[in-house]
DSSP file (Angstrom, degrees, kcal/mol; ACC not computed):
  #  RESIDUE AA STRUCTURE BP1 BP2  ACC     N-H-->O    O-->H-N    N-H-->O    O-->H-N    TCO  KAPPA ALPHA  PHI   PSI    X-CA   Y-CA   Z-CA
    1    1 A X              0   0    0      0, 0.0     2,-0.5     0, 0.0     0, 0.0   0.000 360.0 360.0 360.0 135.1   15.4  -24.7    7.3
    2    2 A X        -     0   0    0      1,-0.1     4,-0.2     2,-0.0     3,-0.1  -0.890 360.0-170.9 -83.7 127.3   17.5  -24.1   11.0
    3    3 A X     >  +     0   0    0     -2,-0.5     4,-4.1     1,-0.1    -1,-0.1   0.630  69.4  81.6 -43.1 -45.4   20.6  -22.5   10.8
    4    4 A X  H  > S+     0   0    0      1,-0.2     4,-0.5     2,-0.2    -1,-0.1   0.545  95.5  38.7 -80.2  15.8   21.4  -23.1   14.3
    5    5 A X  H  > S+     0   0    0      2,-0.1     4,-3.2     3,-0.1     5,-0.2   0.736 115.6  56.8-106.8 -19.2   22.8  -26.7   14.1
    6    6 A X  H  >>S+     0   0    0     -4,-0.2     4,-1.5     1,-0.2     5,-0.5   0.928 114.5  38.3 -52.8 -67.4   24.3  -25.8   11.0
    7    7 A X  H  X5S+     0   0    0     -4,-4.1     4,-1.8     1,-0.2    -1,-0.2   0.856 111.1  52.7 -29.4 -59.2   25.9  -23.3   12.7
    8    8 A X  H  X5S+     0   0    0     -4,-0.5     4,-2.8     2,-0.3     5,-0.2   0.843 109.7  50.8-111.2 -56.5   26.7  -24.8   15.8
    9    9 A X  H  X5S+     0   0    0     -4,-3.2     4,-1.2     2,-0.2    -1,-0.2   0.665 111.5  51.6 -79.7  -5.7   28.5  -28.0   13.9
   10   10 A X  H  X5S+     0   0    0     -4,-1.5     4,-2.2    -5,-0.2     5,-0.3   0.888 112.8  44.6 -91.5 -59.5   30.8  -25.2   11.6
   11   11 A X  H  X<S+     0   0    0     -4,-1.8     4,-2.4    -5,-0.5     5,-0.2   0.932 110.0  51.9 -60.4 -37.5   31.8  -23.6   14.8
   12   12 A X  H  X S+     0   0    0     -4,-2.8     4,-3.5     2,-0.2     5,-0.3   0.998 119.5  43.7 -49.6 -57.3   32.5  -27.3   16.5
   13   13 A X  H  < S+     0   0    0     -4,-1.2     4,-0.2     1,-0.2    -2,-0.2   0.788 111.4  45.7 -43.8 -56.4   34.7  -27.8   13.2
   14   14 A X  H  X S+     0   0    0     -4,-2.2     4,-2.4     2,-0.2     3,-0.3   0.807 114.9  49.2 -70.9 -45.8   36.6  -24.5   12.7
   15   15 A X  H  X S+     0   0    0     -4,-2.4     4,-2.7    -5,-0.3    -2,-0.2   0.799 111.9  50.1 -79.9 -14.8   37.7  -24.4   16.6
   16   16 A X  H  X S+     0   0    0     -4,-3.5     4,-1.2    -5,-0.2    -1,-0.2   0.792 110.1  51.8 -66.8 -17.8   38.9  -28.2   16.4
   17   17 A X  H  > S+     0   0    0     -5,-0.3     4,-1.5    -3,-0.3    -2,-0.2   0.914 112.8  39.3-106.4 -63.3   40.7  -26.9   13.5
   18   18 A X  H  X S+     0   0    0     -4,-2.4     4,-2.0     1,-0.2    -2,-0.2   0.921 114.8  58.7 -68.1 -28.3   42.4  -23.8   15.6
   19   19 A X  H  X S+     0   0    0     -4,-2.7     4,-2.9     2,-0.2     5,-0.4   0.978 107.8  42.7 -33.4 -57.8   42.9  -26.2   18.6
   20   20 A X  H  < S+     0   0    0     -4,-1.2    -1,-0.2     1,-0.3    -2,-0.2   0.686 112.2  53.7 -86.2 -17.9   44.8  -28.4   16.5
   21   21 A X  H  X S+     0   0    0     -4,-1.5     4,-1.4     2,-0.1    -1,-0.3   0.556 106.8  54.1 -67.5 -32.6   46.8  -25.3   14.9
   22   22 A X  H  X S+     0   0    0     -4,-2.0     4,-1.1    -3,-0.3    -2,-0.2   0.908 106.1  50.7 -86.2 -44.6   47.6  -24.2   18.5
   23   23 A X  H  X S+     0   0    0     -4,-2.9     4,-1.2     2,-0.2    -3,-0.2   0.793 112.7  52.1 -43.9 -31.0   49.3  -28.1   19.3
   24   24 A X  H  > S+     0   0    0     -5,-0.4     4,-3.3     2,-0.2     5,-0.3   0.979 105.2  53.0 -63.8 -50.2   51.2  -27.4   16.1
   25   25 A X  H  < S+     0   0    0     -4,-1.4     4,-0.5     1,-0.3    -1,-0.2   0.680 109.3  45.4 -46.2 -31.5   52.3  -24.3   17.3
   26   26 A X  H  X S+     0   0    0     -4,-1.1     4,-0.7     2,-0.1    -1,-0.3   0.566 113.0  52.7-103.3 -14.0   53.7  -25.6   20.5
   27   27 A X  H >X>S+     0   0    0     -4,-1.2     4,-2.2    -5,-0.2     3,-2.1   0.973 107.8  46.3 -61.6 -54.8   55.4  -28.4   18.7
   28   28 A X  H 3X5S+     0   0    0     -4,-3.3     4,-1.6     1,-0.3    -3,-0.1   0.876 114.4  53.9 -64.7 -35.7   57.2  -26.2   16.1
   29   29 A X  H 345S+     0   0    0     -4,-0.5    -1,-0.3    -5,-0.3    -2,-0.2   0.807 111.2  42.1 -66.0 -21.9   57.9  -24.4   19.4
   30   30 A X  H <<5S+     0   0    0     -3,-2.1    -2,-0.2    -4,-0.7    -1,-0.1   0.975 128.9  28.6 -65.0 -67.4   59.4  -27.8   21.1
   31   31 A X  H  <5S-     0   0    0     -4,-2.2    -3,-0.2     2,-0.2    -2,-0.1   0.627  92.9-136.4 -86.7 -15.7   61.5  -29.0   17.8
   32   32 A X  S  <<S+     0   0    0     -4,-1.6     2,-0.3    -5,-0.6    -4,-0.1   0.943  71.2 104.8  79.3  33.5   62.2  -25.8   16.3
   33   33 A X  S    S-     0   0    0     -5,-0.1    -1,-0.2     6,-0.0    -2,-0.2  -0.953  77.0 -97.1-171.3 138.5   61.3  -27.0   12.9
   34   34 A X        -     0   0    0     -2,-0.3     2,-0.6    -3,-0.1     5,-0.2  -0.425  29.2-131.7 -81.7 165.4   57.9  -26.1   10.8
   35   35 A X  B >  S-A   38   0A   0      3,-0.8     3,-1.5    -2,-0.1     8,-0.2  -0.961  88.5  -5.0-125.4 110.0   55.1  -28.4   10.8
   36   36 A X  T 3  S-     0   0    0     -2,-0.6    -1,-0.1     1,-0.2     3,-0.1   0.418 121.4 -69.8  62.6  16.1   53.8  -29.0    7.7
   37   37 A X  T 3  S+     0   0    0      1,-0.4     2,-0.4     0, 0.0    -1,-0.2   0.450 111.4 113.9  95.1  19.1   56.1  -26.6    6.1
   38   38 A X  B <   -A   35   0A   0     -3,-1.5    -3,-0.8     1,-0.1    -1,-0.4  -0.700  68.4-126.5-103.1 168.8   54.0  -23.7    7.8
   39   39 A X     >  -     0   0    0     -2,-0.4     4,-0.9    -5,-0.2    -4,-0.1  -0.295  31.3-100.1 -89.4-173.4   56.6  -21.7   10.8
   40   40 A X  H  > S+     0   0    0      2,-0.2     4,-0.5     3,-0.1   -11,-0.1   0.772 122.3  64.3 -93.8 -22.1   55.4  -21.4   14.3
   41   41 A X  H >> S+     0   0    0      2,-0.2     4,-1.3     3,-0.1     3,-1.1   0.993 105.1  43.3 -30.3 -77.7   54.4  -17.6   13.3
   42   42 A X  H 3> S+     0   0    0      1,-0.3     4,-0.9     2,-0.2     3,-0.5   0.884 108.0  56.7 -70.0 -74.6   51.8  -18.7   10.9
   43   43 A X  H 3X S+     0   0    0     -4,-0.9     4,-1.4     1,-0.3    -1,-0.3   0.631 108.2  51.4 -32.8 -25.5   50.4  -21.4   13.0
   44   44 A X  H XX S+     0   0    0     -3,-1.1     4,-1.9    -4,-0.5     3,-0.7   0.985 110.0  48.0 -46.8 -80.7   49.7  -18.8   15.8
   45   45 A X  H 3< S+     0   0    0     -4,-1.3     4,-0.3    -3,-0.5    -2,-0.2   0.406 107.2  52.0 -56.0 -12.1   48.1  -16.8   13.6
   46   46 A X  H >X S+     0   0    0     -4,-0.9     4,-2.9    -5,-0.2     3,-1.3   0.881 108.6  54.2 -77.9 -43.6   45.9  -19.4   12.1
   47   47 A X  H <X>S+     0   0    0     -4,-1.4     4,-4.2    -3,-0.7     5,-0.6   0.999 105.4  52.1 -54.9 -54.6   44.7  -20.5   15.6
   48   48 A X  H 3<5S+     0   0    0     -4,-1.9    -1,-0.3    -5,-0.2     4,-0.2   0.835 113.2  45.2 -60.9 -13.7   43.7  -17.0   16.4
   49   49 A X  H X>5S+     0   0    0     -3,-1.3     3,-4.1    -4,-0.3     4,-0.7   0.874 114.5  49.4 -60.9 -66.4   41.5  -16.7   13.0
   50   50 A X  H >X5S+     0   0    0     -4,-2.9     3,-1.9     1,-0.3     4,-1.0   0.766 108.5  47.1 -51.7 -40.3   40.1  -19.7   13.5
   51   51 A X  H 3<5S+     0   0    0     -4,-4.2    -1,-0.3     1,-0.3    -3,-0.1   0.602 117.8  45.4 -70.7  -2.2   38.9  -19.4   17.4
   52   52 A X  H <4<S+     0   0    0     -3,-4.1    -1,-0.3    -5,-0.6    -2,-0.2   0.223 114.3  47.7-127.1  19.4   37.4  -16.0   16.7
   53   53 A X  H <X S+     0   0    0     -3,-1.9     4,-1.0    -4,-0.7    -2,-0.2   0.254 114.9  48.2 -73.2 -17.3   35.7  -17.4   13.3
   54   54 A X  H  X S+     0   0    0     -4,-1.0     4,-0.7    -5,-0.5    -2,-0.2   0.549 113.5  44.4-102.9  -9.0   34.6  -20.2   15.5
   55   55 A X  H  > S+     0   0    0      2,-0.2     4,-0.7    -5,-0.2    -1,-0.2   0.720 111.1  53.2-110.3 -14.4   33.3  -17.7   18.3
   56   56 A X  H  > S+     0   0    0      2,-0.2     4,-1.6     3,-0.1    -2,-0.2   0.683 112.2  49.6 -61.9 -32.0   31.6  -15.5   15.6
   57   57 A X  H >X S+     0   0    0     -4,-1.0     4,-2.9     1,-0.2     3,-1.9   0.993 108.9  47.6 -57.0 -65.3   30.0  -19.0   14.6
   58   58 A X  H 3X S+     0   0    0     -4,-0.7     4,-1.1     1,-0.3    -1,-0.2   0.680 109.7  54.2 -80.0 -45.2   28.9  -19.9   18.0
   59   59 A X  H 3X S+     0   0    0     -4,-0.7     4,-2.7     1,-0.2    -1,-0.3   0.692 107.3  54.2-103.6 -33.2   27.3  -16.2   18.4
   60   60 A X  H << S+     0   0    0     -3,-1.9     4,-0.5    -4,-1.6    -2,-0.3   0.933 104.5  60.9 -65.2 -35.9   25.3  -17.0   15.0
   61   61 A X  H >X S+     0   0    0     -4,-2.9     4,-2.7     1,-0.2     3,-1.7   0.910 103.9  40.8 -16.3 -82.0   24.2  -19.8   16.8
   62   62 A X  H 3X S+     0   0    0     -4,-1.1     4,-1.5     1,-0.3    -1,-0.2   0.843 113.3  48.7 -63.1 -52.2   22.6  -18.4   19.3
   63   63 A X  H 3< S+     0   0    0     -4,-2.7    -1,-0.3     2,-0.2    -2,-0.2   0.298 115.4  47.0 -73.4  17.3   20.8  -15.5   17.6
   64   64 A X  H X> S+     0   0    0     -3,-1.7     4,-2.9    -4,-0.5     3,-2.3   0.580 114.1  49.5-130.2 -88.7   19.5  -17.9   14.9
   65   65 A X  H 3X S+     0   0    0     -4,-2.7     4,-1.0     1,-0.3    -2,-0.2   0.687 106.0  54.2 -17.1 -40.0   18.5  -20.4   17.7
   66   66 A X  H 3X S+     0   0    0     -4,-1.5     4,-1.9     1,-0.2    -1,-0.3   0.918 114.4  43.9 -76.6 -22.7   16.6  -17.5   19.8
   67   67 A X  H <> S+     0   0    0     -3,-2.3     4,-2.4     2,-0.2    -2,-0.2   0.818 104.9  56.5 -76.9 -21.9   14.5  -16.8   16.4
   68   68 A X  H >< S+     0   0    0     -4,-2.9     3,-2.1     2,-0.2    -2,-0.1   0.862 122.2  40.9 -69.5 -82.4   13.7  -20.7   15.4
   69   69 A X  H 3< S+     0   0    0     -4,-1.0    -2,-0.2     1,-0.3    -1,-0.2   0.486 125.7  26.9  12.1 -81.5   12.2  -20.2   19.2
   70   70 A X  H 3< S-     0   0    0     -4,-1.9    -1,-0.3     1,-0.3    -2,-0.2   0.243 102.1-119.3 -92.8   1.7   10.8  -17.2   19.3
   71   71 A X    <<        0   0    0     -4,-2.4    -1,-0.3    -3,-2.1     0, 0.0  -0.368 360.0 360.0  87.3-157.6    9.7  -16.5   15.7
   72   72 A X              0   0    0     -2,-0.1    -1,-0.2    -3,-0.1    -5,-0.1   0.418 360.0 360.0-130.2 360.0   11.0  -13.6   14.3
């Protein structure tokens, strides 16, 4: 089995995911009011998990990818 498209579509997933945590963030920051009952704090701080789970993804990628390649 490959790992790296597995990979590669978990990392796509998890950084739409902090993207879309970082638009919240700058709403709550527009209306002043939490989004989805989370503050504009926590929504920060989810974006930044998520883009550095999502760049730890993308790094499995690639070293999974060089082995399917190159054998182990």
């Amino acid at each position: 089995m490959k790992w790296s498209p597995i990979l590669h579509n978990a990392a796509v997933v998890i950084i739409a995911a902090g993207v879309l945590a970082l638009l919240g963030a700058w709403w709550t920051q527009l209306t002043g009011r939490p989004l989805w009952g989370m503050s504009q704090q926590h929504l920060f701080s989810d974006t930044t998990v998520l883009i550095l789970l999502g760049m730890a993804f993308q790094v499995g990628t690639m070293l999974h990818r060089d082995i399917e390649r190159h054998g182990k």
